[in-house]
FIKOLZA-1660 file (N, C-alpha, C; in steps of 0.1 Angstrom, whole numbers, plus 5000, padded with zeros to 4 digits):
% residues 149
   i   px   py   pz ch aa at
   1 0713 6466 1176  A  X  N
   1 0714 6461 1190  A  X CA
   1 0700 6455 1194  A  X  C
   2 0704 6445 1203  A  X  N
   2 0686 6437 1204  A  X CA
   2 0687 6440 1217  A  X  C
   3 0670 6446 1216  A  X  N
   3 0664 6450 1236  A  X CA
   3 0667 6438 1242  A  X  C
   4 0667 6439 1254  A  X  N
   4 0666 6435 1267  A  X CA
   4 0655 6425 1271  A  X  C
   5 0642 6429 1264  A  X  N
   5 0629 6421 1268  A  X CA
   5 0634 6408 1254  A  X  C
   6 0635 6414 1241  A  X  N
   6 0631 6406 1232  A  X CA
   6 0642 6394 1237  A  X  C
   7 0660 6400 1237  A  X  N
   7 0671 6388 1240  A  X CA
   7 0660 6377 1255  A  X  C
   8 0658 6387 1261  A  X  N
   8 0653 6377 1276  A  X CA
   8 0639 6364 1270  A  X  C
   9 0633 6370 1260  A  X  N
   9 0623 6359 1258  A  X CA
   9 0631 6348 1248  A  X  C
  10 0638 6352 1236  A  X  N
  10 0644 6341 1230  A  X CA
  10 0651 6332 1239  A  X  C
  11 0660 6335 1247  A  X  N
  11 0668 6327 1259  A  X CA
  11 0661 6319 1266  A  X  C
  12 0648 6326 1271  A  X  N
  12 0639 6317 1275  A  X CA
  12 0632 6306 1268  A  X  C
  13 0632 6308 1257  A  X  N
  13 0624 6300 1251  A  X CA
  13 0631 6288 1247  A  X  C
  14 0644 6293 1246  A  X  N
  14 0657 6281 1240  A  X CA
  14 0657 6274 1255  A  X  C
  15 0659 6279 1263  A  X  N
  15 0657 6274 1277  A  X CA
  15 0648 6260 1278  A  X  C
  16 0635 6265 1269  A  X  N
  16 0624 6255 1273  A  X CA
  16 0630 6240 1270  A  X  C
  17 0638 6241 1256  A  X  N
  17 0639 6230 1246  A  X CA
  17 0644 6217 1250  A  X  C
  18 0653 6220 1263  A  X  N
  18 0660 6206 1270  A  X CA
  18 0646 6203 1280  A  X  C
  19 0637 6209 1284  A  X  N
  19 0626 6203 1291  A  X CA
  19 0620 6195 1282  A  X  C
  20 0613 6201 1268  A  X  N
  20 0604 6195 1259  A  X CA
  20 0610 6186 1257  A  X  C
  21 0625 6184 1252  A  X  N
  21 0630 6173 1239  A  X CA
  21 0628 6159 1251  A  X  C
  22 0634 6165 1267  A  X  N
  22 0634 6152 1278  A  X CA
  22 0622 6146 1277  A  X  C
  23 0608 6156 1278  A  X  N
  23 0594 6148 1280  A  X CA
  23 0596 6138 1262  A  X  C
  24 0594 6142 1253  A  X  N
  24 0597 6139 1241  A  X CA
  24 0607 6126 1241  A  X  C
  25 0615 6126 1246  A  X  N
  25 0621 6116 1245  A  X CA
  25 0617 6104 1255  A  X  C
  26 0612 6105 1266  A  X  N
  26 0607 6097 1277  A  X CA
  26 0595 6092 1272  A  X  C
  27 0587 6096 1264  A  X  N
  27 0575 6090 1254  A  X CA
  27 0583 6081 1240  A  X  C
  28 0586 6091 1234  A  X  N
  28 0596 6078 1222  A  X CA
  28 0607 6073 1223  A  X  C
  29 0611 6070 1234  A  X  N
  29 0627 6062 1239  A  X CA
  29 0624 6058 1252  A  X  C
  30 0617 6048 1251  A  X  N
  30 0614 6043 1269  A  X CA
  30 0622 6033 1269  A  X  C
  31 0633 6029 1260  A  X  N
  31 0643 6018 1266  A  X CA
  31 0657 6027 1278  A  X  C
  32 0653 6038 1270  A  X  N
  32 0664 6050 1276  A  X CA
  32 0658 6060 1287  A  X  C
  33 0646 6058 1291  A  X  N
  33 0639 6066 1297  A  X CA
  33 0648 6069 1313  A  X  C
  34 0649 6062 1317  A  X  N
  34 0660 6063 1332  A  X CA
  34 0667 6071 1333  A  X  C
  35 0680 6071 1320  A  X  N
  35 0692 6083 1319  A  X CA
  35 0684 6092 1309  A  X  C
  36 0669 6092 1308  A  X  N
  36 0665 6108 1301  A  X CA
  36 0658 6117 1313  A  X  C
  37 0655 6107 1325  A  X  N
  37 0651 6113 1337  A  X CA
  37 0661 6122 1345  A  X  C
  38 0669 6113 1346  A  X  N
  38 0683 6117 1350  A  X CA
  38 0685 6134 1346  A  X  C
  39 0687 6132 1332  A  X  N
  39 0692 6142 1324  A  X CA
  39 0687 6157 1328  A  X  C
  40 0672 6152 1329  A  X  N
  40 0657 6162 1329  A  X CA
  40 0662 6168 1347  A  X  C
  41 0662 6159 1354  A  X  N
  41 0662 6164 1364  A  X CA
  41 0675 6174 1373  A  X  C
  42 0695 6170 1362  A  X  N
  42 0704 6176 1360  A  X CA
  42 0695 6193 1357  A  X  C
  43 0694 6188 1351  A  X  N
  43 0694 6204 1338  A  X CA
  43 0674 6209 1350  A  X  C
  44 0671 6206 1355  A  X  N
  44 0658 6213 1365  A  X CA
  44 0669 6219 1373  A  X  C
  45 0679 6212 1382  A  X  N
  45 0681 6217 1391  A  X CA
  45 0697 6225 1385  A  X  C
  46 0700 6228 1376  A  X  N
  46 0707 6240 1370  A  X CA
  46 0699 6248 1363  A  X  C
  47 0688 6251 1359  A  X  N
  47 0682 6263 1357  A  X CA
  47 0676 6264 1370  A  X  C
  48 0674 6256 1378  A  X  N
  48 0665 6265 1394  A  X CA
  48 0674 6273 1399  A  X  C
  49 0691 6268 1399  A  X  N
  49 0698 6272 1406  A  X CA
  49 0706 6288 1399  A  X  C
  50 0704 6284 1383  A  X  N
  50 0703 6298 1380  A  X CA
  50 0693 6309 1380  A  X  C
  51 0682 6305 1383  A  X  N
  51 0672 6309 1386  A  X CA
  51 0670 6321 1402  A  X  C
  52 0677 6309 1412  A  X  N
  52 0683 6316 1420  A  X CA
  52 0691 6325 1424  A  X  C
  53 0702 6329 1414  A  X  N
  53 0711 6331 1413  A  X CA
  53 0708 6350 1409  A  X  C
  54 0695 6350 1408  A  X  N
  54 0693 6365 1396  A  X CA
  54 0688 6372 1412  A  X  C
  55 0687 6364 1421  A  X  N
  55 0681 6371 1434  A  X CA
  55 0694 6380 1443  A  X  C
  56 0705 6379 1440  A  X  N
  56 0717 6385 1447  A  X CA
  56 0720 6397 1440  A  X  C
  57 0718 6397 1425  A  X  N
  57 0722 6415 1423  A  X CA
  57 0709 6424 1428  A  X  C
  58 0699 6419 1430  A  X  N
  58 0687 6423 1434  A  X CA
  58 0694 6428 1449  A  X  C
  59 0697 6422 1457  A  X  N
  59 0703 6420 1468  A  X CA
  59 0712 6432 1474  A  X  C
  60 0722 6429 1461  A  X  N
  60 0734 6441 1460  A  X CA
  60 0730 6455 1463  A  X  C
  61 0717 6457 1456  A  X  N
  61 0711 6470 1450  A  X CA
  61 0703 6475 1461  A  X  C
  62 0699 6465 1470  A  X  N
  62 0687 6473 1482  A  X CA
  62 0697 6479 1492  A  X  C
  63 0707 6475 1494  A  X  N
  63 0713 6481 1508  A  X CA
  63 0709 6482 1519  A  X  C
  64 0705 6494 1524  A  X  N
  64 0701 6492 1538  A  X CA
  64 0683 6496 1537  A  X  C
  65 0679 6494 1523  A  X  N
  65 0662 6496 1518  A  X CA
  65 0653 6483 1529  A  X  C
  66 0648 6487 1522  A  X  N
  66 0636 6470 1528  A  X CA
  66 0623 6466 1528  A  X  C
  67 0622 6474 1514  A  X  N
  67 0609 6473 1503  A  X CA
  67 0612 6462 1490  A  X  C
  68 0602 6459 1489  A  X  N
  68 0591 6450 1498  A  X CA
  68 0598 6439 1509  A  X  C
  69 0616 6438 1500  A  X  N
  69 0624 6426 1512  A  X CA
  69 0633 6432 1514  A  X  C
  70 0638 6430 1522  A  X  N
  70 0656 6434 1527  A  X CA
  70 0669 6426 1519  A  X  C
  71 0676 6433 1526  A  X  N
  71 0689 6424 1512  A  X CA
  71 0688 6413 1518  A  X  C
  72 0691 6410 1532  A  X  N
  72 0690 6395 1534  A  X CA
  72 0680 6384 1535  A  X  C
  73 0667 6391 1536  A  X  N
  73 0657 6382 1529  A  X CA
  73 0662 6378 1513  A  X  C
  74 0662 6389 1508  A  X  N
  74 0665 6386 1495  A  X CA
  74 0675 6371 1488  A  X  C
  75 0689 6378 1498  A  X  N
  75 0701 6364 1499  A  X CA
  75 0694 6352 1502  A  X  C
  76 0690 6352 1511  A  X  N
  76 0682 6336 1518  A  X CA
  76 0676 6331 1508  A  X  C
  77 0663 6339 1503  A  X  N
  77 0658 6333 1493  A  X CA
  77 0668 6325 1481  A  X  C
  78 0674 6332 1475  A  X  N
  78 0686 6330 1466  A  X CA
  78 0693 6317 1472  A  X  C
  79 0695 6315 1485  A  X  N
  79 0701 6305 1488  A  X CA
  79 0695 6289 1491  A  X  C
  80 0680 6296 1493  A  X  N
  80 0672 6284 1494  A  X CA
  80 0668 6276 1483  A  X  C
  81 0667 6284 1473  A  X  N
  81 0664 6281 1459  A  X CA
  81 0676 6277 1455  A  X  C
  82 0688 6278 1453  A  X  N
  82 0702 6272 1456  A  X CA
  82 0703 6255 1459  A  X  C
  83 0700 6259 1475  A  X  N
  83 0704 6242 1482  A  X CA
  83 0692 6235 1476  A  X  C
  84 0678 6242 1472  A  X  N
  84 0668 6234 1467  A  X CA
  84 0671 6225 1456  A  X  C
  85 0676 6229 1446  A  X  N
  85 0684 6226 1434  A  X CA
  85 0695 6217 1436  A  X  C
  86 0704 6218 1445  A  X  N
  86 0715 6206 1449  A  X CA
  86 0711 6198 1456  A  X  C
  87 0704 6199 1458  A  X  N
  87 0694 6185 1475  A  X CA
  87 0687 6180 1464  A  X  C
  88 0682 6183 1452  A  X  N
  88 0672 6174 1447  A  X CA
  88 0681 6166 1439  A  X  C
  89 0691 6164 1437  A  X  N
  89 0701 6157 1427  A  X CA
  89 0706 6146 1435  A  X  C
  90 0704 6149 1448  A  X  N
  90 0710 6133 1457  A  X CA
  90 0694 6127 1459  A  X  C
  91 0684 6129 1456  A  X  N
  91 0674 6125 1461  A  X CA
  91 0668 6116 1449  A  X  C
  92 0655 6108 1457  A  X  N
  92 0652 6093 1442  A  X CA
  92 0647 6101 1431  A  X  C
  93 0638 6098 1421  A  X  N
  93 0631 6100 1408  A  X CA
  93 0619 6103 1420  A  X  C
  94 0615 6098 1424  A  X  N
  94 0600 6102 1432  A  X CA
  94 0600 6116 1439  A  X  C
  95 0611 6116 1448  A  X  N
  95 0613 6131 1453  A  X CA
  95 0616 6140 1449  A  X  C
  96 0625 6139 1439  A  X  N
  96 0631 6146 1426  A  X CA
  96 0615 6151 1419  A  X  C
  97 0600 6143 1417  A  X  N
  97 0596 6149 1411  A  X CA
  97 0586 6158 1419  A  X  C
  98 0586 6152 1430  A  X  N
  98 0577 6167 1442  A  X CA
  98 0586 6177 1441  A  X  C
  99 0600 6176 1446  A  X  N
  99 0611 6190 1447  A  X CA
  99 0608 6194 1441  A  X  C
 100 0614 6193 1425  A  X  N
 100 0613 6205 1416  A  X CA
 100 0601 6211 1411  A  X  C
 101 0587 6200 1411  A  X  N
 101 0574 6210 1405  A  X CA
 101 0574 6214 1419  A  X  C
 102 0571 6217 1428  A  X  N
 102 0572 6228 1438  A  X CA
 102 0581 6239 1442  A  X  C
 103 0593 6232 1438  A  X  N
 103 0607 6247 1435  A  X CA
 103 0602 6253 1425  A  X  C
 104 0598 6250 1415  A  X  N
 104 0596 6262 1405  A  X CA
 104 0584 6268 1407  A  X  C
 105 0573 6259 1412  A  X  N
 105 0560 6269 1418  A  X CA
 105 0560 6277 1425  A  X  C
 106 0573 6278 1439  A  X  N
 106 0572 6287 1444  A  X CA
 106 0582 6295 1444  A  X  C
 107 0590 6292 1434  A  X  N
 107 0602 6302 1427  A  X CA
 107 0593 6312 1415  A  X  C
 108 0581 6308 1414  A  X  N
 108 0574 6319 1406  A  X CA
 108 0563 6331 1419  A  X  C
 109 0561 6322 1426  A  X  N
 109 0553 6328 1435  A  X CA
 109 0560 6336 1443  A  X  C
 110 0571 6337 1442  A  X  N
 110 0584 6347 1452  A  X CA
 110 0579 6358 1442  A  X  C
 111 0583 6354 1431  A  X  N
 111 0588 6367 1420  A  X CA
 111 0576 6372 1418  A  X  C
 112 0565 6368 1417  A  X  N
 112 0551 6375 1413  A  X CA
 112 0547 6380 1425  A  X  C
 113 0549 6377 1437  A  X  N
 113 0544 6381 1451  A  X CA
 113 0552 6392 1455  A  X  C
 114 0566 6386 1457  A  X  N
 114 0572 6397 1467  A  X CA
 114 0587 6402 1458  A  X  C
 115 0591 6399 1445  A  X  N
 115 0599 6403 1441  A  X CA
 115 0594 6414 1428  A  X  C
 116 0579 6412 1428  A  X  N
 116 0570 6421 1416  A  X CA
 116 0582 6436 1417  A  X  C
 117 0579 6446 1428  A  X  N
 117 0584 6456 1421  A  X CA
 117 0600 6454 1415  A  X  C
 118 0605 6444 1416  A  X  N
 118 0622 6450 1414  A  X CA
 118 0621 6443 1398  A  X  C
 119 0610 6438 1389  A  X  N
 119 0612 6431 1380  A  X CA
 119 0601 6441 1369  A  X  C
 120 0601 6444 1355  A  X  N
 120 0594 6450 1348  A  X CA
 120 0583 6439 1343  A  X  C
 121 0568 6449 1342  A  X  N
 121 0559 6436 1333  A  X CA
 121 0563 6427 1324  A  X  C
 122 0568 6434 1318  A  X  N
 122 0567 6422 1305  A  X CA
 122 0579 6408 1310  A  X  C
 123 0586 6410 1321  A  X  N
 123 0594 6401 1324  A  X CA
 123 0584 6390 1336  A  X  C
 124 0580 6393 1344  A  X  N
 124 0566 6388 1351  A  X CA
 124 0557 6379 1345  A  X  C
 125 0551 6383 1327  A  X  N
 125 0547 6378 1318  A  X CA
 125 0557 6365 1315  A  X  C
 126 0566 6370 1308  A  X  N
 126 0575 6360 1306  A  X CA
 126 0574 6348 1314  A  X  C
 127 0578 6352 1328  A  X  N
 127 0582 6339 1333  A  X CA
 127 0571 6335 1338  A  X  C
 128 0556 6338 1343  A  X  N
 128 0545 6330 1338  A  X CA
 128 0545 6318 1332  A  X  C
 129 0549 6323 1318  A  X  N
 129 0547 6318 1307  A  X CA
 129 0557 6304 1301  A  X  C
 130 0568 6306 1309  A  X  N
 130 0578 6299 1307  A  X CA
 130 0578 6289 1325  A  X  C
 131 0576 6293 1330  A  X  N
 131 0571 6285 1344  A  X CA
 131 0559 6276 1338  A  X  C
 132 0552 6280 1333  A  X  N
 132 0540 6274 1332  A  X CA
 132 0539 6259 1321  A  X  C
 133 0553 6262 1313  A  X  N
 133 0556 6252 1305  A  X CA
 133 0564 6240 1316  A  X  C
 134 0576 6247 1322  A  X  N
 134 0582 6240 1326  A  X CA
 134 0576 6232 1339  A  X  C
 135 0568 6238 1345  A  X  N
 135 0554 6226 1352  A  X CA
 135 0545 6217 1343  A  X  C
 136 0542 6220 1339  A  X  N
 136 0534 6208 1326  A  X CA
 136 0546 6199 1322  A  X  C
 137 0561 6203 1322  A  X  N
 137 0570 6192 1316  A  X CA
 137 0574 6187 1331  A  X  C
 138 0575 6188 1342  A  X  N
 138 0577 6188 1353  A  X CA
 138 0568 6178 1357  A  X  C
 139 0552 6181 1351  A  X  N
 139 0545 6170 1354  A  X CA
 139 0542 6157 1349  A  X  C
 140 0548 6165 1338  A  X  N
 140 0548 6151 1327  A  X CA
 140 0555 6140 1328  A  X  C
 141 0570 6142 1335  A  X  N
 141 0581 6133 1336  A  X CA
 141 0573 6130 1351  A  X  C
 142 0570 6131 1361  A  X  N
 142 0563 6131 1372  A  X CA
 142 0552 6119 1367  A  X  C
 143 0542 6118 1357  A  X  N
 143 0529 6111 1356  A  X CA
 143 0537 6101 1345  A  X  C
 144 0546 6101 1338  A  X  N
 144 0553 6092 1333  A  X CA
 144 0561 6081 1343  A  X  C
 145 0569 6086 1352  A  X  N
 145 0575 6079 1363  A  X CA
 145 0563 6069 1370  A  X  C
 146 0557 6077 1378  A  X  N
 146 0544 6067 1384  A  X CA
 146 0538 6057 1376  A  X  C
 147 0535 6057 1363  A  X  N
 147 0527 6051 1356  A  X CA
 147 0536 6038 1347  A  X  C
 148 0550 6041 1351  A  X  N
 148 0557 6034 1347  A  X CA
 148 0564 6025 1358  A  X  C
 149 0563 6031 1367  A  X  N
 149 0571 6023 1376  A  X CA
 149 0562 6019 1390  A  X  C
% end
């Protein structure tokens, strides 16, 4: 049987590979670069929104608690990060690339700030670490757009 930490990091890391191959391909396929923005920014705002999504069993479990958040701070958040992710899909390539590098900067800054106790270290680490890629690709398709268009 495979732990808990190890499954969570491979998943994450397979995670990364549709960010990398998009920046990758918007450098060696700039006749296609358009529908690989596209693509990049689909798949940002379905992992934000699954991202979101991990905030409601959290939710489930406080009840009538209210350390450090309440369930319905909790929900809200979950839902902000939600509509953040479907608002940024009707929006251009320019606002699309402010939204999401700021959804995910402060979708880390929830979790490291005020969702710290309900998550274990090594999962904190993790998504550091995996945020911190997916902002560098975040900015990459970001400093590719401008410089292109």
């Amino acid at each position: 049987m495979i732990a808990v930490a190890r499954l969570a990091v491979l998943v994450g890391i397979l995670g990364l590979i549709p960010f990398l191959a998009a920046v990758s391909c918007l450098f060696s396929m700039p006749a296609h670069s358009d529908m690989v923005a596209g693509w990049f920014y689909l798949y940002s705002a379905g992992i934000l929104a699954f991202m979101a999504g991990v905030y409601w069993p959290i939710a489930m479990q406080l009840g009538n608690r209210c350390y450090p958040l309440s369930p319905l701070v909790t929900m809200v958040l979950s839902q902000v990060f939600f509509l953040t992710a479907g608002l940024g899909l009707l929006l251009t390539t320019g606002w699309q690339i402010l939204l999401y590098t700021t959804a995910y900067l402060a979708l880390y800054l929830v979790d490291a700030r005020w969702m710290r106790a309900y998550w274990p270290n090594w999962y904190l680490r993790l998504r550091m670490g995996l945020t911190l890629v997916v902002l560098a690709c975040q900015i990459a398709v970001g400093t590719w757009f401008f410089l292109t268009h």
